[in-house]
Backbone as a ProteinNet text record, in pm:
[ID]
protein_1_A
[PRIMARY]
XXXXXXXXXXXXXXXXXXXXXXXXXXXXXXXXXXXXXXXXXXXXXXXXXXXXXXXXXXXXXXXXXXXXXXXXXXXXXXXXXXXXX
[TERTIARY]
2512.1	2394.6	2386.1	2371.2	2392.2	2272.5	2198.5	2048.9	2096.7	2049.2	2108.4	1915.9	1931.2	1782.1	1726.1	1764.1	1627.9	1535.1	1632	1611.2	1545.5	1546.3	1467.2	1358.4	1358.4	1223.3	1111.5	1146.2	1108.8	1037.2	1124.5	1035.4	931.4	954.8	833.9	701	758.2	620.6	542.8	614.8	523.2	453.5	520	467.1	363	319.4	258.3	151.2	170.9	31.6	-21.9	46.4	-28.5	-86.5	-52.3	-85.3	-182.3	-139.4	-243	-170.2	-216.1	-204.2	-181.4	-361.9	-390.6	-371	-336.3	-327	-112.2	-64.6	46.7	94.5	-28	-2.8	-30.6	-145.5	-182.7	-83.5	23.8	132.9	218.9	232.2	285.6	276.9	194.8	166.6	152.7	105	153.8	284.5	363.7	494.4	534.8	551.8	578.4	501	381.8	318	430.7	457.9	515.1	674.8	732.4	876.3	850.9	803.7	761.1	738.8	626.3	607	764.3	845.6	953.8	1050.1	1073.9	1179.8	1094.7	964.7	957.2	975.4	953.3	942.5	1083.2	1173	1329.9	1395	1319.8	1328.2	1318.5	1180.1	1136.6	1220.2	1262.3	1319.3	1473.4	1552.4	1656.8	1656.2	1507.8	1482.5	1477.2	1367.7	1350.9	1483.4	1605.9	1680.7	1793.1	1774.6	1892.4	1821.6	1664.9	1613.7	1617.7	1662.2	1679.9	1841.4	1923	2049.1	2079.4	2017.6	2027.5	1962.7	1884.7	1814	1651.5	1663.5	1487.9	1384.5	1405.6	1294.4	1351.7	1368.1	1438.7	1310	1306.9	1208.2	1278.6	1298.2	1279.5	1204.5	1327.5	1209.2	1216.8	1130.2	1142.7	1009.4	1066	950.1	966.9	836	847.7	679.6	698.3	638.1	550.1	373.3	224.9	196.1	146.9	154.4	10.5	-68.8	-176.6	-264.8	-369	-447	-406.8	-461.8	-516.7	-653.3	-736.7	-864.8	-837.9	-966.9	-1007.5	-1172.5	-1166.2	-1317.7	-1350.8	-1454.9	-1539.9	-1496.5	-1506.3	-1422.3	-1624.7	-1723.6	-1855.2	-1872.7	-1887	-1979.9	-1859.8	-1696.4	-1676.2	-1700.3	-1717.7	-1745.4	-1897.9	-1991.9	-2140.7	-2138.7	-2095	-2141	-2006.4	-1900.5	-1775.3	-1767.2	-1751	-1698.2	-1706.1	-1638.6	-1650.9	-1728.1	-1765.4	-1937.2	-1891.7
3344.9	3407.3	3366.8	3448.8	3428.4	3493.8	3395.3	3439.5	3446	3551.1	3604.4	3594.2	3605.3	3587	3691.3	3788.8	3879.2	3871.8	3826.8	3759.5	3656.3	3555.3	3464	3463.5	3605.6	3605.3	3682.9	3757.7	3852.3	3782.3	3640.1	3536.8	3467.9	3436.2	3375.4	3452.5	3588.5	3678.5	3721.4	3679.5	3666.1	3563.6	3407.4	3348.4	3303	3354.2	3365.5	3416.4	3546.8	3645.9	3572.7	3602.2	3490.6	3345.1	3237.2	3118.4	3113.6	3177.6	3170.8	3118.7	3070.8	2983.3	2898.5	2854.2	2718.4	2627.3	2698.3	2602.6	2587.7	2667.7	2656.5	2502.6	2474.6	2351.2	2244.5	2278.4	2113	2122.8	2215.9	2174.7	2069.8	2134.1	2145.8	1959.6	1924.5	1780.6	1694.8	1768.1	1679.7	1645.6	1717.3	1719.3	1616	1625.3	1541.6	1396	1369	1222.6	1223.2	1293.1	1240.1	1213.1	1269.6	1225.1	1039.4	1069.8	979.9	852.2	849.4	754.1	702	794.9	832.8	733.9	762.8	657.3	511.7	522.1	383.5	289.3	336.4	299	284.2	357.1	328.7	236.9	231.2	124.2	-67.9	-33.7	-162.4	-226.8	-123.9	-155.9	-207.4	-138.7	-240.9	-366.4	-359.5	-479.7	-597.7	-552.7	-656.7	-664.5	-580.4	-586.3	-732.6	-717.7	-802.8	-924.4	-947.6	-1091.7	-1133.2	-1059.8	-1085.9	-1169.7	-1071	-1120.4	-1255.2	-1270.6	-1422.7	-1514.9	-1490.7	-1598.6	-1672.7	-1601.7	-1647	-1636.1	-1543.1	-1512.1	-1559.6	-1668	-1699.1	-1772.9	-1796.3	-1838.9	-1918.3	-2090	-2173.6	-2278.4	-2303.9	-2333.5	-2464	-2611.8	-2740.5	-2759.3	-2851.6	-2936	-2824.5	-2863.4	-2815.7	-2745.7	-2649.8	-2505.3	-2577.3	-2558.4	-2588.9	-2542.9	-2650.8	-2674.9	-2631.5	-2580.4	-2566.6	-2594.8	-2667.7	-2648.7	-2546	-2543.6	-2411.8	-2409.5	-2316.2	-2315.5	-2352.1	-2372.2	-2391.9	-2404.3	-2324.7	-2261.2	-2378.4	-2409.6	-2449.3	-2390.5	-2493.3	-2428.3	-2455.6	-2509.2	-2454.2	-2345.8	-2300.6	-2155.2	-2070.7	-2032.6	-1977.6	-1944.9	-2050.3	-2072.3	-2030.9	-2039.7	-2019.3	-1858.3	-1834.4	-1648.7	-1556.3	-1640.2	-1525.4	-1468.3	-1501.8	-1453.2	-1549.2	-1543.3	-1617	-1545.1	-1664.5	-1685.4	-1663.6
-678.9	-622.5	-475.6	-396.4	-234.9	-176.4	-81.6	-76.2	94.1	134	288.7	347.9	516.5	571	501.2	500.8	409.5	303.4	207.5	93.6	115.5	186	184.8	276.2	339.4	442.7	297.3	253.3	157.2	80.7	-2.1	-92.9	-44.6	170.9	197.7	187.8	210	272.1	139.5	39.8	-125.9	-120.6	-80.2	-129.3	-30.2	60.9	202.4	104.8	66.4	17.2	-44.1	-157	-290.6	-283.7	-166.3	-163.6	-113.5	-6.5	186.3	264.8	388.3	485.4	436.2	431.3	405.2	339.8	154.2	60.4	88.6	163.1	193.8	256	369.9	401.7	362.1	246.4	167.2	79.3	21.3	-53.7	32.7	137.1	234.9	293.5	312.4	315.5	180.6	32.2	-46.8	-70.1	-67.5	-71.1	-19	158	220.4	201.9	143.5	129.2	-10	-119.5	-243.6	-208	-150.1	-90.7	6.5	88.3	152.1	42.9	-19.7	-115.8	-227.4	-260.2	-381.9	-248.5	-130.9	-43.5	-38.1	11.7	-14.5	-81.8	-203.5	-331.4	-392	-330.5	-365.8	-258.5	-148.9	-66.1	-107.5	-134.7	-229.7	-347.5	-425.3	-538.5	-493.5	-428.5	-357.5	-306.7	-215.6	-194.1	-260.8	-382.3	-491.7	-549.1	-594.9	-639.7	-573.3	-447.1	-368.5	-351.6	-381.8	-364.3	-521.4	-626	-773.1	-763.5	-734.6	-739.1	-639.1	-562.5	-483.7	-554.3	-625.7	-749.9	-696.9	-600.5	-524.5	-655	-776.9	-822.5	-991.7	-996.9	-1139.5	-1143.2	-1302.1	-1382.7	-1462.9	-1417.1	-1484.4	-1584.7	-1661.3	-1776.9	-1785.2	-1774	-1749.5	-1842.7	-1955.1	-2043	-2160.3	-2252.3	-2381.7	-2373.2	-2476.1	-2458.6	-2506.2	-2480.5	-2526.9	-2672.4	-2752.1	-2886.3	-2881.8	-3022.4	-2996	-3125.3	-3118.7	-3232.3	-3384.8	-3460.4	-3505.4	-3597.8	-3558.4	-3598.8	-3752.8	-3775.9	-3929.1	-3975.1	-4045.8	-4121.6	-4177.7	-4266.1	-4307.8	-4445.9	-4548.2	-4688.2	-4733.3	-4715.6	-4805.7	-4736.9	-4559.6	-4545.5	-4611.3	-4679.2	-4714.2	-4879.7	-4965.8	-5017.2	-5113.9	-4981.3	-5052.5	-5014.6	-4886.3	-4870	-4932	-4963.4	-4991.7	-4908.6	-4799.6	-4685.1	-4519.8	-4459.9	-4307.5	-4271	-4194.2	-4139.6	-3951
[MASK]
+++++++++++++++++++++++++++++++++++++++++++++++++++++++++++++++++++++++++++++++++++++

């Protein structure tokens, strides 16, 4: 399929009618803020990626993991109501 200037002046001047102007350019700038955002953001993630692989962000583990209680009822309030209180 081979789209020559006509053809593609033809699709703008539809999509000209039908949109407008105006809402032409708030596509027109969302677009460009969502690209914009999609590189940063693939920017970042390299970033974080290459401060991962140098080991800046390791999570060592030193000592022994927090032991904890564990609750315990009252064997009469279960007892007198048949049920926890």
């Amino acid at each position: 399929m081979d789209f020559d200037f006509k053809t593609l002046l033809v699709i703008l001047v539809v999509v000209l009618i039908i949109f407008g102007g105006k809402k032409l350019r708030s596509i027109g700038d969302d677009l460009g803020h969502a690209v914009r955002g999609f590189k940063r953001a693939m920017n970042e993630g390299e970033k974080d990626e290459t401060d991962a692989s140098a080991g800046s962000r390791q999570i060592r583990s030193e000592g022994t993991d927090a032991e904890f209680s564990e609750t315990k009822t009252s064997s009469s309030q279960t007892s007198k109501t048949g049920r926890n209180a």
